[in-house]
N, C-alpha and C positions, 0 to 999 in steps of 0.2 A: 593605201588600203582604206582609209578615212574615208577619202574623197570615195571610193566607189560603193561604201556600205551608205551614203549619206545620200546616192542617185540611186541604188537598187530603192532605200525606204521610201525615196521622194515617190518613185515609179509605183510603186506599191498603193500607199496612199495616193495618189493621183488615180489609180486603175480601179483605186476601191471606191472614190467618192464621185470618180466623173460622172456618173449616170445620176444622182443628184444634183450635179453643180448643172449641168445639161438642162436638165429639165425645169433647174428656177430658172436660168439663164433665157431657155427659147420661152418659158409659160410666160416670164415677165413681158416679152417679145409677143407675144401672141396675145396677151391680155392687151397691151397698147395700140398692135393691129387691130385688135377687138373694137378698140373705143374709137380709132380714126376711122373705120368703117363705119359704124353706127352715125359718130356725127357728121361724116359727108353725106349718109343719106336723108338724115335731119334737112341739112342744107340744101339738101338735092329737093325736096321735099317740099322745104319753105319757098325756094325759090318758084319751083312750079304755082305754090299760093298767090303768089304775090303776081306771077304773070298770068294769071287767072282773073286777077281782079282788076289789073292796070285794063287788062281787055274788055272787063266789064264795064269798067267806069268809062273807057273810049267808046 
């Protein structure tokens, strides 16, 4: 009887807090997709500079 009152609470809490744990979980996820987007278009960005000016200075 132990063991089954110690998985109904686990369930319980688990049901109460997933939509918190969910949301740091993917925002921290999506905060990191955030920034490797941002700086490959940096990259994307500089690169086009730099073949801008190799083509200038040829």
């Amino acid at each position: 009887m132990k063991d089954n009152t110690i998985w109904i609470l686990f369930v319980l809490i688990l049901t109460t807090y997933w939509p918190q744990l969910e949301a740091g979980i993917f925002g921290t996820l999506d905060v990191g997709l955030y920034t490797l987007n941002a700086t490959l278009q940096v990259a994307e960005v500089a690169s086009k500079a730099a073949n801008v000016a190799i083509t200038a200075r040829g």
